[in-house]
Chimera marker file (.cmm) of the C-alpha trace (Angstrom):
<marker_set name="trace">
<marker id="1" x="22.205" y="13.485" z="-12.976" r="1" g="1" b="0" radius="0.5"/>
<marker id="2" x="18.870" y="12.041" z="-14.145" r="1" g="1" b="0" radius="0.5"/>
<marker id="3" x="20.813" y="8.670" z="-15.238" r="1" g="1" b="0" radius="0.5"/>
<marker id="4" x="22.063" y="8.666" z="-11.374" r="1" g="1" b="0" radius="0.5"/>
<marker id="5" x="18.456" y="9.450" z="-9.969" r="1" g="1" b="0" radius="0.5"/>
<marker id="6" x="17.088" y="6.671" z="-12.097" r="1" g="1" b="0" radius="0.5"/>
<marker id="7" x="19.716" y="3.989" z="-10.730" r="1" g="1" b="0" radius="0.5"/>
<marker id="8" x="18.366" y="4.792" z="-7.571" r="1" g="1" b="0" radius="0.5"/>
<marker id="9" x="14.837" y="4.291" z="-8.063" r="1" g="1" b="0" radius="0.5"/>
<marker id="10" x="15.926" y="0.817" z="-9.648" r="1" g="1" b="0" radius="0.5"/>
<marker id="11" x="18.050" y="0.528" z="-6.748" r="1" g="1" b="0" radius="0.5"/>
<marker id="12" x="15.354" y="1.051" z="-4.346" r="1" g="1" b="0" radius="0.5"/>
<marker id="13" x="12.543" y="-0.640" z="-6.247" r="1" g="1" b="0" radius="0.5"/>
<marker id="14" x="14.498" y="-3.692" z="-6.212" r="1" g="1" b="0" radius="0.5"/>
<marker id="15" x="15.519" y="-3.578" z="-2.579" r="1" g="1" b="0" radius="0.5"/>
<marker id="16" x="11.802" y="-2.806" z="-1.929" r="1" g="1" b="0" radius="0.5"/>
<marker id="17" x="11.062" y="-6.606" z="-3.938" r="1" g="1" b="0" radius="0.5"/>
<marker id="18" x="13.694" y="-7.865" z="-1.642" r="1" g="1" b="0" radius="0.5"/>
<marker id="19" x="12.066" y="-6.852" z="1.925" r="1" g="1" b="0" radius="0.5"/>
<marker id="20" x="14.749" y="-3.868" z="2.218" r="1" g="1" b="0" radius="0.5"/>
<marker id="21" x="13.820" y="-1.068" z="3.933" r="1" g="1" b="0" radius="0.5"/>
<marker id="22" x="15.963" y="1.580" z="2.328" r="1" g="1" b="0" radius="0.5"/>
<marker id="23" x="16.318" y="4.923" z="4.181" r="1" g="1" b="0" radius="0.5"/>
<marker id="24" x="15.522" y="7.641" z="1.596" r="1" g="1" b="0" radius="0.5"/>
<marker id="25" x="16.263" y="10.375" z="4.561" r="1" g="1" b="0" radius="0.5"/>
<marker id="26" x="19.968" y="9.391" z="3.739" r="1" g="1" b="0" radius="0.5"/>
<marker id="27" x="19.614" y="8.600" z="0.348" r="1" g="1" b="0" radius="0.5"/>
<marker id="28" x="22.024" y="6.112" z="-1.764" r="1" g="1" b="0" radius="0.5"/>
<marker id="29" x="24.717" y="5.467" z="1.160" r="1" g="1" b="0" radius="0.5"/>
<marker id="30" x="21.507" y="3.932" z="2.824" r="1" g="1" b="0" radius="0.5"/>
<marker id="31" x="20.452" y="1.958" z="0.174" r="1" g="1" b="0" radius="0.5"/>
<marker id="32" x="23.587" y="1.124" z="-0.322" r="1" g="1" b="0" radius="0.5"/>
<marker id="33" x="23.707" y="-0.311" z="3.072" r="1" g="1" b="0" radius="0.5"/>
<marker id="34" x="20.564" y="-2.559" z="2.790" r="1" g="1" b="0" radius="0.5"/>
<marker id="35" x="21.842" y="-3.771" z="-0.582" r="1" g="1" b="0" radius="0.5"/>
<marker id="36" x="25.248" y="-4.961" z="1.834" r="1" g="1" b="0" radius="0.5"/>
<marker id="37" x="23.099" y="-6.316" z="4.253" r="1" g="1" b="0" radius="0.5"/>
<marker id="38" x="20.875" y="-8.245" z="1.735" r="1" g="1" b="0" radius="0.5"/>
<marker id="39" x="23.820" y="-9.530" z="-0.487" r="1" g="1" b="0" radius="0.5"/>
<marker id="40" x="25.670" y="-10.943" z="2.795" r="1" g="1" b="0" radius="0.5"/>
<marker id="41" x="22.497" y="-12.742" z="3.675" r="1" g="1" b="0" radius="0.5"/>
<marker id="42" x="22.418" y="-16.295" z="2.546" r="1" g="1" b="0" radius="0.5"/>
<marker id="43" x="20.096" y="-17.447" z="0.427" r="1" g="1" b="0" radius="0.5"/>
<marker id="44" x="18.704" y="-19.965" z="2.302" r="1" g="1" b="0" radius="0.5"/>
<marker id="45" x="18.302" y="-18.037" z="4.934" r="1" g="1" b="0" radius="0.5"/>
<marker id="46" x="16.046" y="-15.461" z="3.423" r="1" g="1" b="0" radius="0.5"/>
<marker id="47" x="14.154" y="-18.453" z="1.661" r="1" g="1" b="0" radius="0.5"/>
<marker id="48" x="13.746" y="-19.624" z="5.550" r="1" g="1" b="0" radius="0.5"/>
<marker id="49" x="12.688" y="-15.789" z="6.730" r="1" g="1" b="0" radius="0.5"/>
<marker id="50" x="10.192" y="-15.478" z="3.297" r="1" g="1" b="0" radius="0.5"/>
<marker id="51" x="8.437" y="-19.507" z="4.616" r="1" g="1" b="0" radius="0.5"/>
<marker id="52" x="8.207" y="-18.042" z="8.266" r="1" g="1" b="0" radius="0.5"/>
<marker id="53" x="6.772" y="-15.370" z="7.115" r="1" g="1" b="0" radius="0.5"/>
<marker id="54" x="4.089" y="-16.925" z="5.135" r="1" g="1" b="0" radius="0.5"/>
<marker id="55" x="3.433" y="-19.585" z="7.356" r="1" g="1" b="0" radius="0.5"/>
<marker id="56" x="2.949" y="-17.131" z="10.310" r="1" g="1" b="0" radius="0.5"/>
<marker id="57" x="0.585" y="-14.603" z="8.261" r="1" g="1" b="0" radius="0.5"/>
<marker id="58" x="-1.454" y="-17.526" z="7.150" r="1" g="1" b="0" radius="0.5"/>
<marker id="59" x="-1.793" y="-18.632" z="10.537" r="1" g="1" b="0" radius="0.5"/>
<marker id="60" x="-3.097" y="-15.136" z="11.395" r="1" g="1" b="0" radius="0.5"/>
<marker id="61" x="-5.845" y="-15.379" z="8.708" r="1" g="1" b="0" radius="0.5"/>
<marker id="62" x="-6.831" y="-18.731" z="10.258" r="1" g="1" b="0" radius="0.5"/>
<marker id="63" x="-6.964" y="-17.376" z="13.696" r="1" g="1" b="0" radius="0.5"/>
<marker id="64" x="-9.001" y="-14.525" z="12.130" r="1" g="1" b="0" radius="0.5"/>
<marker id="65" x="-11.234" y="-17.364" z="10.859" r="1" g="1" b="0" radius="0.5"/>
<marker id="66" x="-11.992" y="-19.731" z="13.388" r="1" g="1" b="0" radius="0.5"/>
<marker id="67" x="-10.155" y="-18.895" z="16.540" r="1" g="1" b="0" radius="0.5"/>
<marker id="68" x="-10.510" y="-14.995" z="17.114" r="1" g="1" b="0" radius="0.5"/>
<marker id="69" x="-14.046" y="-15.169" z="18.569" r="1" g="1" b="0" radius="0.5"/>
<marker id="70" x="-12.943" y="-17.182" z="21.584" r="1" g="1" b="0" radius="0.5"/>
<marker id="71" x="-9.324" y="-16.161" z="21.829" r="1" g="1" b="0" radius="0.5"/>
<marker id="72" x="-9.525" y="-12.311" z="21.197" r="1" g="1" b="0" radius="0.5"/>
<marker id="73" x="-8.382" y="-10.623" z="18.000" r="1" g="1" b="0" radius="0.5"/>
<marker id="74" x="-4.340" y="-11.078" z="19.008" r="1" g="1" b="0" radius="0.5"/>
<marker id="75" x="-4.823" y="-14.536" z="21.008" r="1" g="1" b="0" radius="0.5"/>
<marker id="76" x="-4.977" y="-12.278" z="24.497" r="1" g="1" b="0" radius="0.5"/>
<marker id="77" x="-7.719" y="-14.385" z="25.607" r="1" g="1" b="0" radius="0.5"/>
<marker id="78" x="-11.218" y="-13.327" z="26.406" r="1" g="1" b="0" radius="0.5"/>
<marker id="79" x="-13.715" y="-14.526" z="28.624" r="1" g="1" b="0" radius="0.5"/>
<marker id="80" x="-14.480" y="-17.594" z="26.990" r="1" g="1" b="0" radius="0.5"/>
<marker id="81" x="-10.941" y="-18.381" z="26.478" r="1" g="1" b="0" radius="0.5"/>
<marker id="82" x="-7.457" y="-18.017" z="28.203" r="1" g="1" b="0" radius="0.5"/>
<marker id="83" x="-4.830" y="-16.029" z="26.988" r="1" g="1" b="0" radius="0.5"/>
<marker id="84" x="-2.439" y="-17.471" z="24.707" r="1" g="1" b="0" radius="0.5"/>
<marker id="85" x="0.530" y="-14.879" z="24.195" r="1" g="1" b="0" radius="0.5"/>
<marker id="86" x="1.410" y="-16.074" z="28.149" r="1" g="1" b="0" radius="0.5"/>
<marker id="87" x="4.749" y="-16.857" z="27.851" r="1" g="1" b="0" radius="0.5"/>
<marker id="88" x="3.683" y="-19.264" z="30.964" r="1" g="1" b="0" radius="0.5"/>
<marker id="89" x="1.126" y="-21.124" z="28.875" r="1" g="1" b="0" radius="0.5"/>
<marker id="90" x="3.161" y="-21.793" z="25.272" r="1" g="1" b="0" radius="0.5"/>
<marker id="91" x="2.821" y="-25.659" z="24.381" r="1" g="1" b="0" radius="0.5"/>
<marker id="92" x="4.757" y="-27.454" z="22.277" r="1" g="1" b="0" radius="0.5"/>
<marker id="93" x="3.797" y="-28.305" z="18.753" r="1" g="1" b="0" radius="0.5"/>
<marker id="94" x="2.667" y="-31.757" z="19.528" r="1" g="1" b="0" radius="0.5"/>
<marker id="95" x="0.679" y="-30.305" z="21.902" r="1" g="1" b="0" radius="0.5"/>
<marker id="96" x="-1.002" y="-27.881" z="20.270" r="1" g="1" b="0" radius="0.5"/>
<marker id="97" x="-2.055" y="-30.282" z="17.527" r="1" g="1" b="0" radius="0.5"/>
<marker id="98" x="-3.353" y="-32.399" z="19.674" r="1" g="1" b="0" radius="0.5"/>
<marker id="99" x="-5.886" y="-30.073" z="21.675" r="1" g="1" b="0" radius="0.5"/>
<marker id="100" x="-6.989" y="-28.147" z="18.561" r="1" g="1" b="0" radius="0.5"/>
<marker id="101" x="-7.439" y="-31.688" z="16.533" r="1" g="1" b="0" radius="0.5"/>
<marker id="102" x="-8.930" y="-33.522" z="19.527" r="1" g="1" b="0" radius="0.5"/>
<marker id="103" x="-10.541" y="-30.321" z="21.031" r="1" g="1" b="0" radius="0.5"/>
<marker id="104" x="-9.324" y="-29.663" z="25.061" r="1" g="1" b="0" radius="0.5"/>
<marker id="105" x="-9.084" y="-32.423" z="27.505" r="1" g="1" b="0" radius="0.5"/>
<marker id="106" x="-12.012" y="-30.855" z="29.820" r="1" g="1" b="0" radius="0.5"/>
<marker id="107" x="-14.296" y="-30.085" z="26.582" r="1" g="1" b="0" radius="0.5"/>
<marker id="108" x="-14.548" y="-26.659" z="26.455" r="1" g="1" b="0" radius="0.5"/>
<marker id="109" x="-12.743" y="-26.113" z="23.414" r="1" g="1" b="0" radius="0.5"/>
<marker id="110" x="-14.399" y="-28.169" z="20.246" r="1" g="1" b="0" radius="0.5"/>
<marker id="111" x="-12.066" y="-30.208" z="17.758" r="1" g="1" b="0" radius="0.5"/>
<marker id="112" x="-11.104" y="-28.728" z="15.088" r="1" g="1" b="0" radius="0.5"/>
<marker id="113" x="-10.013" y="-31.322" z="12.778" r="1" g="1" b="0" radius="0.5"/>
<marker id="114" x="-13.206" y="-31.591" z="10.223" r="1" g="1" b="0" radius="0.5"/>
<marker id="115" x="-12.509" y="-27.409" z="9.453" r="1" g="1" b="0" radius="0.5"/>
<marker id="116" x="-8.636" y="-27.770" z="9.623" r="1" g="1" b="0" radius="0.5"/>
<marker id="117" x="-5.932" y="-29.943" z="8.413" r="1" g="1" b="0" radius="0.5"/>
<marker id="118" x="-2.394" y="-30.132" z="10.273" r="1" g="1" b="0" radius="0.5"/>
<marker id="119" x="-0.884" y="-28.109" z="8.369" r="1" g="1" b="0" radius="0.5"/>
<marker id="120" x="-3.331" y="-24.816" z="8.861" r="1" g="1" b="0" radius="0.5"/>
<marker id="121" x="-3.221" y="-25.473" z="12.174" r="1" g="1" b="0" radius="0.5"/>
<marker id="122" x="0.862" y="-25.637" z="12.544" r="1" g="1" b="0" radius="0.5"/>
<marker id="123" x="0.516" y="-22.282" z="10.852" r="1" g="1" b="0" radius="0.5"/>
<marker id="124" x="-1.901" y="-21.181" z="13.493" r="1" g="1" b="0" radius="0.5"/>
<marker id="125" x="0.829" y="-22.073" z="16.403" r="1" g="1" b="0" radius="0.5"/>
<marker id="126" x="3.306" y="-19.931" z="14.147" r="1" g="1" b="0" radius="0.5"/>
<marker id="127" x="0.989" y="-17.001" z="14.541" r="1" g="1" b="0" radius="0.5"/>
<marker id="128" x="0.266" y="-18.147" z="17.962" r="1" g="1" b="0" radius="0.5"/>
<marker id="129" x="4.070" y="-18.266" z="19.098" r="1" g="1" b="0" radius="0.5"/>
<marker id="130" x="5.180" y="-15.322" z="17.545" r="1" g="1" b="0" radius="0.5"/>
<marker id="131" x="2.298" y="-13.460" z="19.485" r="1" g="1" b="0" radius="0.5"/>
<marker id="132" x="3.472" y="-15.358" z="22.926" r="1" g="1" b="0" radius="0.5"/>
<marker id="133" x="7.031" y="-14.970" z="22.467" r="1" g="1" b="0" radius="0.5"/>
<marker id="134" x="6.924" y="-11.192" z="21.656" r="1" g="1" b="0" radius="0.5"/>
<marker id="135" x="8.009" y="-10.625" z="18.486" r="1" g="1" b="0" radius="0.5"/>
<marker id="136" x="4.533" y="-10.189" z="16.398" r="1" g="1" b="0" radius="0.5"/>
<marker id="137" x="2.910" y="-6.872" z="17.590" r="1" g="1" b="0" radius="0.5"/>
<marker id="138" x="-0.655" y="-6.859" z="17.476" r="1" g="1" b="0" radius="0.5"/>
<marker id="139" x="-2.220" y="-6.412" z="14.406" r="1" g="1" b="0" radius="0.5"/>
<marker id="140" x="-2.041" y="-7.816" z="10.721" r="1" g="1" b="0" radius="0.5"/>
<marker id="141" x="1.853" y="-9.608" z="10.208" r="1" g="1" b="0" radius="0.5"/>
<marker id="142" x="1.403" y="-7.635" z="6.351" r="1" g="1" b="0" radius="0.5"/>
<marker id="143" x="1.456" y="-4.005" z="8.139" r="1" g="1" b="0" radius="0.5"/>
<marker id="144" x="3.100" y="-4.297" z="11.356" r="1" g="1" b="0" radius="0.5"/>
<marker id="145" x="6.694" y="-4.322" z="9.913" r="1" g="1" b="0" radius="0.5"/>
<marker id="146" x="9.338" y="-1.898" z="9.123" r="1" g="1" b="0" radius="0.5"/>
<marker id="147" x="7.167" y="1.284" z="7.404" r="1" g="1" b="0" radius="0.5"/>
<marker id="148" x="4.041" y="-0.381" z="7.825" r="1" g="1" b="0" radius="0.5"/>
<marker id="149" x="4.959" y="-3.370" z="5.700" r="1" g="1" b="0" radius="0.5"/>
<marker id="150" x="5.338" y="-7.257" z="5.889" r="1" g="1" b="0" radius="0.5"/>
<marker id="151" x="6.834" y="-8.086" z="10.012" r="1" g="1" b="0" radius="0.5"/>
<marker id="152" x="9.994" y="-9.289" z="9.305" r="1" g="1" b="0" radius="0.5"/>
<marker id="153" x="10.978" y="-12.779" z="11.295" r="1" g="1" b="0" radius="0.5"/>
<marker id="154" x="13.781" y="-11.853" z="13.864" r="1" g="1" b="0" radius="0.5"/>
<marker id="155" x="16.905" y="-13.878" z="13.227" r="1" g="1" b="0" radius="0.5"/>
<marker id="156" x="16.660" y="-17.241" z="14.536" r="1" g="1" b="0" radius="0.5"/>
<marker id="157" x="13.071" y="-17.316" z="15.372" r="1" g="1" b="0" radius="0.5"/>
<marker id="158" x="11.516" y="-19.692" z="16.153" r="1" g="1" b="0" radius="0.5"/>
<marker id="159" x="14.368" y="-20.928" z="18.433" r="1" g="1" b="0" radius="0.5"/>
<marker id="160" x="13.939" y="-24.781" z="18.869" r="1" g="1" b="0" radius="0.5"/>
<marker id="161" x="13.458" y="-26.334" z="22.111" r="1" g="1" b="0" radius="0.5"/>
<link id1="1" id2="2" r="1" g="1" b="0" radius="0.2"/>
<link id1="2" id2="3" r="1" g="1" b="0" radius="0.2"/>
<link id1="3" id2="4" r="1" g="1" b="0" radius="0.2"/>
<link id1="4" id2="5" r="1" g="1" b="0" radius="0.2"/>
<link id1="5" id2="6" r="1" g="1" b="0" radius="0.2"/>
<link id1="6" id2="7" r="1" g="1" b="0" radius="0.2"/>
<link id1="7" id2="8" r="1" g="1" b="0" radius="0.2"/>
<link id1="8" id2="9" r="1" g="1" b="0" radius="0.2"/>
<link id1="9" id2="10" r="1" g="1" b="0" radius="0.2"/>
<link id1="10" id2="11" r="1" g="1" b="0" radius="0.2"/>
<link id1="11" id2="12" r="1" g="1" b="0" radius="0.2"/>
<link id1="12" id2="13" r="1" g="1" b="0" radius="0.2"/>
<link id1="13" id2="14" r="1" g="1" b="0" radius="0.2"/>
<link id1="14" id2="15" r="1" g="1" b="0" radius="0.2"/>
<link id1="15" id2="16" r="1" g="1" b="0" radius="0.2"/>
<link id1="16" id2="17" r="1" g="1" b="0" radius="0.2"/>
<link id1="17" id2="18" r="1" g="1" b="0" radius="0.2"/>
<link id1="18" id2="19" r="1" g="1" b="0" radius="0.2"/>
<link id1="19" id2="20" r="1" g="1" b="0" radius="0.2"/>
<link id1="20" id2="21" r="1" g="1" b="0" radius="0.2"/>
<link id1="21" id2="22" r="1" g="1" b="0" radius="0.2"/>
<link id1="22" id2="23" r="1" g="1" b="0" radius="0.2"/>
<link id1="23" id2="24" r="1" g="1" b="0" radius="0.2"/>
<link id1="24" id2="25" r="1" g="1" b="0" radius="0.2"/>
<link id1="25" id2="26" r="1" g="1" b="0" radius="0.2"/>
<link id1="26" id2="27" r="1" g="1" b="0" radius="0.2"/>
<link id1="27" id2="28" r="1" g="1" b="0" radius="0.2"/>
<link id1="28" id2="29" r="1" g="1" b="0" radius="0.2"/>
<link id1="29" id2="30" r="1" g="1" b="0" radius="0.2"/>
<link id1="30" id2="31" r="1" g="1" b="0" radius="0.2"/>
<link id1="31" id2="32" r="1" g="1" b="0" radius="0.2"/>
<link id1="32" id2="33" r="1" g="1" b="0" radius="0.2"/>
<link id1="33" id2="34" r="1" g="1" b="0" radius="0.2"/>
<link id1="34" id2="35" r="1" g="1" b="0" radius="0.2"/>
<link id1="35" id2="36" r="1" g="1" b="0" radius="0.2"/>
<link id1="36" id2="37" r="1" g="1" b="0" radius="0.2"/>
<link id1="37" id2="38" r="1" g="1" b="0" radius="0.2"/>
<link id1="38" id2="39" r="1" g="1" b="0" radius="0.2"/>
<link id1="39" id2="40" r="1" g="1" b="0" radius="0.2"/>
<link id1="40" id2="41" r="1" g="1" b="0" radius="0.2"/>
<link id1="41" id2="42" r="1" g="1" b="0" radius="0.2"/>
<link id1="42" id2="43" r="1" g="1" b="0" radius="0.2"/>
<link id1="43" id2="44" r="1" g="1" b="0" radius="0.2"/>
<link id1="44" id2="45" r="1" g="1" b="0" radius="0.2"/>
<link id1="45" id2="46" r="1" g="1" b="0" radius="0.2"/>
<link id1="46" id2="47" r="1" g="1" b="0" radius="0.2"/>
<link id1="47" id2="48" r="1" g="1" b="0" radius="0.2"/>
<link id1="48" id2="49" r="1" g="1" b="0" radius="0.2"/>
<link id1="49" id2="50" r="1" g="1" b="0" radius="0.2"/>
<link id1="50" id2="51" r="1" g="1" b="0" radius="0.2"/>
<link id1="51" id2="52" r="1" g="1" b="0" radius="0.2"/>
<link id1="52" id2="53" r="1" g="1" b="0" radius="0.2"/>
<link id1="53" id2="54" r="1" g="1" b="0" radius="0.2"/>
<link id1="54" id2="55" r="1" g="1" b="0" radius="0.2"/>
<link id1="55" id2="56" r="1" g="1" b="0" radius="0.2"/>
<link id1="56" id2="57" r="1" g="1" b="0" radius="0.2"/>
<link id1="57" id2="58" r="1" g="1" b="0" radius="0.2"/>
<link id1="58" id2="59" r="1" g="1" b="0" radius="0.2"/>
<link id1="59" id2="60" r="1" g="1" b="0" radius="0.2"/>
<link id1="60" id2="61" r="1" g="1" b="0" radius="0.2"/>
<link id1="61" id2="62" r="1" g="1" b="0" radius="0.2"/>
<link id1="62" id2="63" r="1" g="1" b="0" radius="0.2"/>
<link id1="63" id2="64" r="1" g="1" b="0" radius="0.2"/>
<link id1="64" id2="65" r="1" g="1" b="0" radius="0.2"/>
<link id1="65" id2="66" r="1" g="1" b="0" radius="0.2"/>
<link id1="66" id2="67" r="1" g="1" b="0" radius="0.2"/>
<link id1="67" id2="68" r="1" g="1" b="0" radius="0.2"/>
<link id1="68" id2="69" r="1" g="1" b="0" radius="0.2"/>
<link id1="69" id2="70" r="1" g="1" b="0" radius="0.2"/>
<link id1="70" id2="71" r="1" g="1" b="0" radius="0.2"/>
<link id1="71" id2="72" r="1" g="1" b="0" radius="0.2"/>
<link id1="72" id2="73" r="1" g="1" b="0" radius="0.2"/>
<link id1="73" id2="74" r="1" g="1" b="0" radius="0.2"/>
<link id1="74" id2="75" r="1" g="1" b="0" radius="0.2"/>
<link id1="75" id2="76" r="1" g="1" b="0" radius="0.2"/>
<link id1="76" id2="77" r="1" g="1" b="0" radius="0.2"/>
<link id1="77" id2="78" r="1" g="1" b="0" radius="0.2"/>
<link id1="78" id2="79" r="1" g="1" b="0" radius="0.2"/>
<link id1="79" id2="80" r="1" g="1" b="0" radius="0.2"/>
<link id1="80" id2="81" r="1" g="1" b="0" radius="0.2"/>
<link id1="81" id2="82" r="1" g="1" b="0" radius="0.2"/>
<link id1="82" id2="83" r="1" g="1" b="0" radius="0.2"/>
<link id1="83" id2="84" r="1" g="1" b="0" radius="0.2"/>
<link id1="84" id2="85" r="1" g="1" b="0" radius="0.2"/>
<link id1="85" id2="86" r="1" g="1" b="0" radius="0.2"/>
<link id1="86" id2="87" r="1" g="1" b="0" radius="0.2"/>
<link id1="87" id2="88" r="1" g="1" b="0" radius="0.2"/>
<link id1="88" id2="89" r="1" g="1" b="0" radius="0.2"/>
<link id1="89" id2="90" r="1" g="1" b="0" radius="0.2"/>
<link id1="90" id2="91" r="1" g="1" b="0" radius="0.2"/>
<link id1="91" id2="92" r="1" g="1" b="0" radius="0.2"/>
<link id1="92" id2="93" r="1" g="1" b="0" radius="0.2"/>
<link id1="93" id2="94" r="1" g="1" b="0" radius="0.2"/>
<link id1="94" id2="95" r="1" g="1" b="0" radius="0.2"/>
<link id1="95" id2="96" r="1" g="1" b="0" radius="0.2"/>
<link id1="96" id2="97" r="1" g="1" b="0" radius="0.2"/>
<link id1="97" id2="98" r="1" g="1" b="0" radius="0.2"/>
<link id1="98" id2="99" r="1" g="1" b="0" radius="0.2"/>
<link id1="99" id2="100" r="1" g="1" b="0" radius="0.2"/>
<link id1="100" id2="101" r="1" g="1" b="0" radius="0.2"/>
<link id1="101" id2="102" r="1" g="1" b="0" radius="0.2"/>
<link id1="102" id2="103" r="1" g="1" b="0" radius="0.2"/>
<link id1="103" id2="104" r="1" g="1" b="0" radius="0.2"/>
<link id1="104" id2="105" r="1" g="1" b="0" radius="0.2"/>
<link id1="105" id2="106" r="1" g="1" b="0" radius="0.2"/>
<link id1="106" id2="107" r="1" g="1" b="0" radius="0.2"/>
<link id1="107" id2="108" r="1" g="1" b="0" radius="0.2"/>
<link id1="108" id2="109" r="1" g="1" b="0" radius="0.2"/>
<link id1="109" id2="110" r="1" g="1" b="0" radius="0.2"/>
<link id1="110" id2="111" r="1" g="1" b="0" radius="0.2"/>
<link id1="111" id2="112" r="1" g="1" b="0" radius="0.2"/>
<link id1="112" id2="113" r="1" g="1" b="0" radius="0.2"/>
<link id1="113" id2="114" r="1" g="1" b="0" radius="0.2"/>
<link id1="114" id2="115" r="1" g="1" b="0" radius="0.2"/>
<link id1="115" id2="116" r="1" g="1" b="0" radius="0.2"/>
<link id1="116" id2="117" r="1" g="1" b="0" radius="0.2"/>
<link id1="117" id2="118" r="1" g="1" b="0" radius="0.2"/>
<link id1="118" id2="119" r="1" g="1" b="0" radius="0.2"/>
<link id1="119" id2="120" r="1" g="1" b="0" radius="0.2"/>
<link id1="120" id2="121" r="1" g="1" b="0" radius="0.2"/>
<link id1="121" id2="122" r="1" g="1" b="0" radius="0.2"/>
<link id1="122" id2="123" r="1" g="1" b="0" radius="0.2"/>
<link id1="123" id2="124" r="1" g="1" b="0" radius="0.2"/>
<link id1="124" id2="125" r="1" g="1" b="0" radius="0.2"/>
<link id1="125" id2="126" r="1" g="1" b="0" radius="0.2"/>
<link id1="126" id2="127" r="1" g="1" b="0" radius="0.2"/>
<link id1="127" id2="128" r="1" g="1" b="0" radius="0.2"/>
<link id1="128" id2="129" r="1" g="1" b="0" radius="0.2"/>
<link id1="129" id2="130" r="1" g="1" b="0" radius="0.2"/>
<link id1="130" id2="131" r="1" g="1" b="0" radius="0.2"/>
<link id1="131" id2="132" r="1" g="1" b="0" radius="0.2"/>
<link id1="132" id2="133" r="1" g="1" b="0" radius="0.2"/>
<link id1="133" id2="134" r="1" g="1" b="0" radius="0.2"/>
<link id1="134" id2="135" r="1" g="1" b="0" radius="0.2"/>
<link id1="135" id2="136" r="1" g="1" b="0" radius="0.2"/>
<link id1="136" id2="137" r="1" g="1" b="0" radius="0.2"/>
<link id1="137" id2="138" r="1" g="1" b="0" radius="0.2"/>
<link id1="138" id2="139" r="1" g="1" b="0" radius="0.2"/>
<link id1="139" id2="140" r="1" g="1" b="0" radius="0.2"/>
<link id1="140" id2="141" r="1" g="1" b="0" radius="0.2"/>
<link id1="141" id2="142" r="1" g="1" b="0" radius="0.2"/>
<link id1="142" id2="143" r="1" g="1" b="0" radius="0.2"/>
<link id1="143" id2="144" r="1" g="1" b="0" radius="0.2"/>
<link id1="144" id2="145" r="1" g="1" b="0" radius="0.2"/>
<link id1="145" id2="146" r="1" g="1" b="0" radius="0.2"/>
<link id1="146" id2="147" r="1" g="1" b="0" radius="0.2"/>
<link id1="147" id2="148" r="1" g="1" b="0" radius="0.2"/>
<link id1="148" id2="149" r="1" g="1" b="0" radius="0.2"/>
<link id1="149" id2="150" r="1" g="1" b="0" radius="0.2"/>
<link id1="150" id2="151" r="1" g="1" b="0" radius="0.2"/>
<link id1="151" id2="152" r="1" g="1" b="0" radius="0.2"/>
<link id1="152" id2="153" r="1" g="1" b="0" radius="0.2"/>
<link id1="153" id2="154" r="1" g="1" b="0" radius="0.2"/>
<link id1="154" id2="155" r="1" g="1" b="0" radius="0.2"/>
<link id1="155" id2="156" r="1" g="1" b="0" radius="0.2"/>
<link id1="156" id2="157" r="1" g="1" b="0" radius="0.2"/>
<link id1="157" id2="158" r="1" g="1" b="0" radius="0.2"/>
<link id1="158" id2="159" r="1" g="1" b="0" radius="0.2"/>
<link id1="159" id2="160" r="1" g="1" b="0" radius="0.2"/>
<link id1="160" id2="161" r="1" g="1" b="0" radius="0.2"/>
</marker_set>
C-alpha cells in the first residue's frame, strides 16, 4: 500500500511540474486522466502554451510598471486613460507598437520607446489582449489559474486575424 501511495505522490508531483491539475477528490483515476490528457498533447504545443504564458505574465509585470497608473490595474481604463479590455477598441499589433513607441497621435499618451524595447512592449499587448478578449481574469496571470496557479492559455489563443 505505501509503495502505491508513493507512486501517486510521484505521479502527482510530476503532473504538478507539468501544469496538471490533478483532482485529489477522485484520487489516481483523476490523475490518471490529466496524465492522458498531457501525454496526447503535442509537444510543441505545450512549448507554444508554456511561451504564451510567459510572454503574457511578463507583459503584466510591464503594465504593472509603466502602464497601470494611467490604464487602471487590469487595463479597464481610468480617468486619464480609456479602457483597453473593450473588445471595440483592440488594435492590431502594428498598431499598438506604433502608439506606445511613438506615443498617441493627439499627444496625450508619451512614447515609450527610451523605457521599452519592442519586444516588452509585444508582451504588454499579450497581457493587453488576453485582458480584452476575455480570457485573463483580473489579477496576477501566476494565481488566477486552475487552484490559484499559473492561467493556463485557452487552446488556440491568440487566434490570428
Amino acid at each position: 500500500m505505501a509503495d502505491i501511495l508513493s507512486r501517486r505522490a510521484l505521479s502527482a508531483g510530476r503532473l504538478a511540474s507539468l501544469g496538471a491539475t490533478p483532482d485529489f477528490h477522485h484520487g489516481l483515476p483523476g490523475i490518471m486522466a490529466d496524465l492522458a490528457v498531457l501525454q496526447s498533447r503535442p509537444a510543441a504545443a505545450a512549448q507554444k502554451s508554456r511561451e504564451i504564458y510567459q510572454s503574457v505574465y511578463n507583459g503584466w509585470k510591464w503594465w504593472h510598471v509603466y502602464c497601470y497608473r494611467c490604464h487602471g490595474t487590469n487595463a479597464v481604463g481610468t480617468t486619464l486613460a480609456p479602457d483597453l479590455t473593450d473588445p471595440n477598441g483592440k488594435l492590431p499589433l502594428k498598431e499598438f507598437l506604433r502608439i506606445v513607441q511613438n506615443g498617441s497621435d493627439d499627444g496625450t499618451m508619451q512614447s515609450w520607446a527610451k523605457l521599452l524595447d519592442q519586444k516588452q512592449i509585444t508582451q504588454l499587448y499579450f497581457y493587453v489582449r488576453a485582458r480584452a478578449d476575455k480570457v485573463l481574469p483580473p489579477g496576477r496571470p501566476d494565481e488566477v489559474g486552475p487552484n490559484g496557479g499559473p492561467w493556463l492559455p485557452p487552446t488556440g489563443w491568440p487566434r490570428q486575424p
